[in-house]
C-alpha positions as CSV (number, residue, x, y, z in Angstrom):
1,X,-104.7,-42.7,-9.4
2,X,-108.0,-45.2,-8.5
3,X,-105.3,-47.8,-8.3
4,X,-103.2,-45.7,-5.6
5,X,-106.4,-45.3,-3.8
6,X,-107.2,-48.8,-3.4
7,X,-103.7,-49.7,-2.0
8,X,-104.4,-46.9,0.3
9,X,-107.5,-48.0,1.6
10,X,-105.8,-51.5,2.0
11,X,-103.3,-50.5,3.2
12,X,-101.2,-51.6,0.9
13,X,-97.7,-50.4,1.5
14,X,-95.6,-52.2,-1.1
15,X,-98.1,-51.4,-4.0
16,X,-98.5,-47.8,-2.5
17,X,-94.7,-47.4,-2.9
18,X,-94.9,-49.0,-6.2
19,X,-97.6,-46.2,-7.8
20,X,-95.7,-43.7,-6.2
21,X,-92.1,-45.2,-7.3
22,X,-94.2,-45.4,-11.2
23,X,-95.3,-41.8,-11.2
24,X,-92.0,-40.3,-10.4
25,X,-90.3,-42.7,-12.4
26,X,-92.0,-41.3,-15.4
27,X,-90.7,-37.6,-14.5
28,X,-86.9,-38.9,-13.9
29,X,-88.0,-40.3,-17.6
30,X,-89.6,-38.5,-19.6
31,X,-90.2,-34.7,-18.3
32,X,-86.8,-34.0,-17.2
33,X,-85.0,-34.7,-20.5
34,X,-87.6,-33.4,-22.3
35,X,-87.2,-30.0,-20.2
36,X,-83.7,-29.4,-21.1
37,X,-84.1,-30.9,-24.4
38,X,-86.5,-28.0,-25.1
39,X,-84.5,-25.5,-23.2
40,X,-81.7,-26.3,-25.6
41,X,-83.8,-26.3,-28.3
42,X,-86.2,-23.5,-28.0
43,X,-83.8,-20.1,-28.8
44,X,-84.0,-21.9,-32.5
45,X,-87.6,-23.2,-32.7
46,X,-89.4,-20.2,-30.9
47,X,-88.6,-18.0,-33.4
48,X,-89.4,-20.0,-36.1
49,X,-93.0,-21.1,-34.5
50,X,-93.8,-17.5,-33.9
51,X,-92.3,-15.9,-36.8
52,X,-89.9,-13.8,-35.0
53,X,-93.1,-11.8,-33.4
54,X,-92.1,-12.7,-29.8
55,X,-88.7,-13.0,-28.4
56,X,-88.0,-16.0,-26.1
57,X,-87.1,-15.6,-23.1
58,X,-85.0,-18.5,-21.7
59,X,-85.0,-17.5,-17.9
60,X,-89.0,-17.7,-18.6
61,X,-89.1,-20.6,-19.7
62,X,-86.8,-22.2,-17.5
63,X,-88.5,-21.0,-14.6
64,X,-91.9,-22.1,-16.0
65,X,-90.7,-25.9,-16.4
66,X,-89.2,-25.9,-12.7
67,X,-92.8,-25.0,-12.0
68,X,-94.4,-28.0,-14.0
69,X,-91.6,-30.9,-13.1
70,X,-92.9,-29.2,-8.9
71,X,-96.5,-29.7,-10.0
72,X,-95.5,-33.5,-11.3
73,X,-93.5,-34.2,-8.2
74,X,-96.1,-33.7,-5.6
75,X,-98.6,-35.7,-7.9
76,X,-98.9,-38.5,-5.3
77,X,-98.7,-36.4,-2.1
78,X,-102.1,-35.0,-3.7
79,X,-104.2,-37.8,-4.1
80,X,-103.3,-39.1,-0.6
81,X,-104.4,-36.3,0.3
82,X,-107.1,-35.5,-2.0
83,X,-108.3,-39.1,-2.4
84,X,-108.5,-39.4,1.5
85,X,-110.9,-36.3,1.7
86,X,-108.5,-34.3,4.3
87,X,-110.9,-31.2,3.2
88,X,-108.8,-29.3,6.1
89,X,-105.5,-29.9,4.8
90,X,-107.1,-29.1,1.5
91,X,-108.2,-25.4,1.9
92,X,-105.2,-24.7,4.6
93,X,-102.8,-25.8,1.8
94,X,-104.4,-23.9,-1.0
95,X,-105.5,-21.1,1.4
96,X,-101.5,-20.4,2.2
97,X,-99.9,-21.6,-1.5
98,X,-102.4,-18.6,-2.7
99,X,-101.1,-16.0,-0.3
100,X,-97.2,-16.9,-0.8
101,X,-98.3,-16.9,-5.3
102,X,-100.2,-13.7,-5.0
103,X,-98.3,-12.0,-2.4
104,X,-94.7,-12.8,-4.6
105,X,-96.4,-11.4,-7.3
106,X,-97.1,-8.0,-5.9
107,X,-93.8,-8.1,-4.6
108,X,-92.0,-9.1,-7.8
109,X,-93.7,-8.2,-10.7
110,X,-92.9,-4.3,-10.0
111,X,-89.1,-5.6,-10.3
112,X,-88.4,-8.1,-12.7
113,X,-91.8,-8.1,-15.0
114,X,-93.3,-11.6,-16.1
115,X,-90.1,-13.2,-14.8
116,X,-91.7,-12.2,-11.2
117,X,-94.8,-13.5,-12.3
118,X,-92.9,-17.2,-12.7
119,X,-91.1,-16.9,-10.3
120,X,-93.9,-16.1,-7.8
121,X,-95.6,-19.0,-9.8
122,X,-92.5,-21.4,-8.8
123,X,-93.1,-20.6,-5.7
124,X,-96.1,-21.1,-4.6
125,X,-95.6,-24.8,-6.0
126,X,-92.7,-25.7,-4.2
127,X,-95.2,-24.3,-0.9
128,X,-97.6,-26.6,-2.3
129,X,-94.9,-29.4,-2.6
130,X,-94.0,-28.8,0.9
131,X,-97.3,-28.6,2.9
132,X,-98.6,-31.8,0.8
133,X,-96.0,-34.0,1.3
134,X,-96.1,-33.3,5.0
135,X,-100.0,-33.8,5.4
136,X,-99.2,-37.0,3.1
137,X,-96.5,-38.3,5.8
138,X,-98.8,-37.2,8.3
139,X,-101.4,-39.2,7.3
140,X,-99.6,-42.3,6.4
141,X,-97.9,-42.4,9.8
142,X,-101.7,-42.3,10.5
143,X,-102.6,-45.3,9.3
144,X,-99.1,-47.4,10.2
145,X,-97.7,-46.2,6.6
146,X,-94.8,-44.6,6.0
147,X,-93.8,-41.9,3.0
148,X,-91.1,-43.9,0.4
149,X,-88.7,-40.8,1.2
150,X,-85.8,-42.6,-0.7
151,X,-87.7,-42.8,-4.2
152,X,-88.9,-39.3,-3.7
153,X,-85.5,-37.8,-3.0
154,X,-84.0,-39.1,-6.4
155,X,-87.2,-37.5,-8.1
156,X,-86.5,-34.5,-6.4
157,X,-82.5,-35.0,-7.1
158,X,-84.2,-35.2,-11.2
159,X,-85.4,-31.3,-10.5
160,X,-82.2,-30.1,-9.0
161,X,-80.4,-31.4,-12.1
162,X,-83.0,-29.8,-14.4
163,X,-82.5,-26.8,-12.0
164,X,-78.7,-26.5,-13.2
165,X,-78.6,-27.9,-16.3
166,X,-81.2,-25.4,-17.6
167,X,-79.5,-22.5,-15.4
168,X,-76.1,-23.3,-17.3
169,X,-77.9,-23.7,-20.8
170,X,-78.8,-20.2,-20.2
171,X,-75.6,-18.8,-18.7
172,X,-73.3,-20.3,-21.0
173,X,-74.5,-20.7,-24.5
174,X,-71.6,-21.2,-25.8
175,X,-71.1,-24.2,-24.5
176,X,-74.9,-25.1,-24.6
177,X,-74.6,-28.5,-26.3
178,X,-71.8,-29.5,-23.5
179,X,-74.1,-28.3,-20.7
180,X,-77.3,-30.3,-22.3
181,X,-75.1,-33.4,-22.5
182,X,-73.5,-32.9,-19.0
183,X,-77.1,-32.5,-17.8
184,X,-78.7,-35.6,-19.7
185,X,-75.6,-37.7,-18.4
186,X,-76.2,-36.7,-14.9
187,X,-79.7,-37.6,-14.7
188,X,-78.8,-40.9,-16.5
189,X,-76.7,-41.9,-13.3
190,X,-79.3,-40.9,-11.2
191,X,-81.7,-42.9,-12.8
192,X,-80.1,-46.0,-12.3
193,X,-79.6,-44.9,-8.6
194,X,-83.3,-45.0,-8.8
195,X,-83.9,-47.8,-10.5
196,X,-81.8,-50.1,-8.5
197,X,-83.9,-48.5,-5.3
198,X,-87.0,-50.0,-6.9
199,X,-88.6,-52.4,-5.0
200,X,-89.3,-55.3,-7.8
201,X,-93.5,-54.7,-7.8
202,X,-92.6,-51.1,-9.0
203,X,-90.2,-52.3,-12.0
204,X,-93.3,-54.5,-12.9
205,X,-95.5,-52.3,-13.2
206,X,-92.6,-49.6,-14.6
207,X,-92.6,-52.3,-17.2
208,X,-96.4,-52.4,-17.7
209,X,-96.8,-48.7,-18.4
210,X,-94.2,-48.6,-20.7
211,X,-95.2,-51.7,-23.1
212,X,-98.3,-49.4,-23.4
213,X,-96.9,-47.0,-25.1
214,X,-94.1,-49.9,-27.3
215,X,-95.1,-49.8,-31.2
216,X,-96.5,-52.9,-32.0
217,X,-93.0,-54.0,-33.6
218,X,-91.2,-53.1,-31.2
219,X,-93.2,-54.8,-28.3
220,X,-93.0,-57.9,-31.0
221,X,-89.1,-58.0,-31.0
222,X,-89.2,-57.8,-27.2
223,X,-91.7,-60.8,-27.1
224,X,-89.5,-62.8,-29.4
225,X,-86.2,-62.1,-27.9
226,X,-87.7,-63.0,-23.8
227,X,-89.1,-66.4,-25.7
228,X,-86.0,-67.2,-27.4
229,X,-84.1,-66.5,-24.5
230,X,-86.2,-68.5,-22.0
């Protein structure tokens, strides 16, 4: 995030787009397939990691992860907003995320037990997704910037296929492994979608990040086969 900052306060809107283009890049990536690979997963490995002493609940858990892969998405939307010190937007955000969290749990606790509790959780981070991203935009139009509102609707295209993929792991678990696969495939198409949409500073530093995290060996074959191609 000190990088995003910088471009911000140069006003930098080709490397702004590219941190934000990175961060969401990592959630089409990484937490999304990891979601449903875990929601596929966990009816088996629960059990076995608790000893049989709690029973999963997949509706739970799926509704806990919707609430994470929110919190990831509006990632960027925060540290405009943070990293600018709109203290306003700040408490009004967290004043009226609290309300909508606290008042869905009274409200649905009573009728569907912890699921409530989730569910009220999910929603006051999609409030919080909302009201950031708009003060973001707000203050970006500010400062002759705008929001990169085509990178951020695949990401949010990523949480709508987690969405159903997990919802039809659960329903039909039967047909689990089909619905993981039809899920993984999906999100696969929209990540090229995304990727193609990359201006070419974000694939460089897309690139960057993930030579970090290449073994050694790995990043050595890579080196070798760019020189002996060039």
């Amino acid at each position: 995030m000190p990088e995003l900052m910088s471009f911000l306060v140069n006003r930098d809107q080709p490397r702004t787009e590219s941190a934000f283009s990175v961060i969401w890049l990592m959630l089409c990536v990484v937490l999304v397939p990891a979601v449903l690979v875990v929601q596929y997963l966990a009816p088996t490995l629960f059990p076995l990691w608790t000893q049989g002493k709690i029973e999963f609940d997949p509706v739970l858990f799926a509704l806990l992860s919707l609430a994470v892969l929110v919190y990831a998405l509006v990632q960027p939307a925060i540290a405009v907003v943070n990293g600018n010190n709109l203290i306003r937007e700040q408490v009004v955000i967290s004043t009226i995320a609290t309300v909508i969290t606290v008042g869905a749990i009274y409200m649905l606790v009573p009728l569907m037990g912890v699921r409530g509790a989730a569910l009220a959780l999910l929603a006051g981070e999609a409030s919080t997704l909302f009201l950031y991203v708009r003060a973001a935009k707000k203050w970006l139009a500010s400062v002759v910037m705008h929001w990169p509102t085509s990178a951020f609707a695949n990401a949010s295209l990523s949480l709508v296929v987690a969405a159903a993929g997990m919802g039809s792991i659960i329903v039909f678990q039967k047909q689990a492994g089909v619905c993981l696969l039809l899920a993984l495939i999906t999100q696969v198409f929209i990540l090229i979608s995304y990727w193609s949409q990359l201006p070419s500073i974000a694939r460089e530093a897309a690139a960057a990040q993930a030579s970090r995290f290449l073994p050694r060996l790995l990043r050595k074959r890579r080196d070798k086969a760019v020189g002996g191609i060039s």
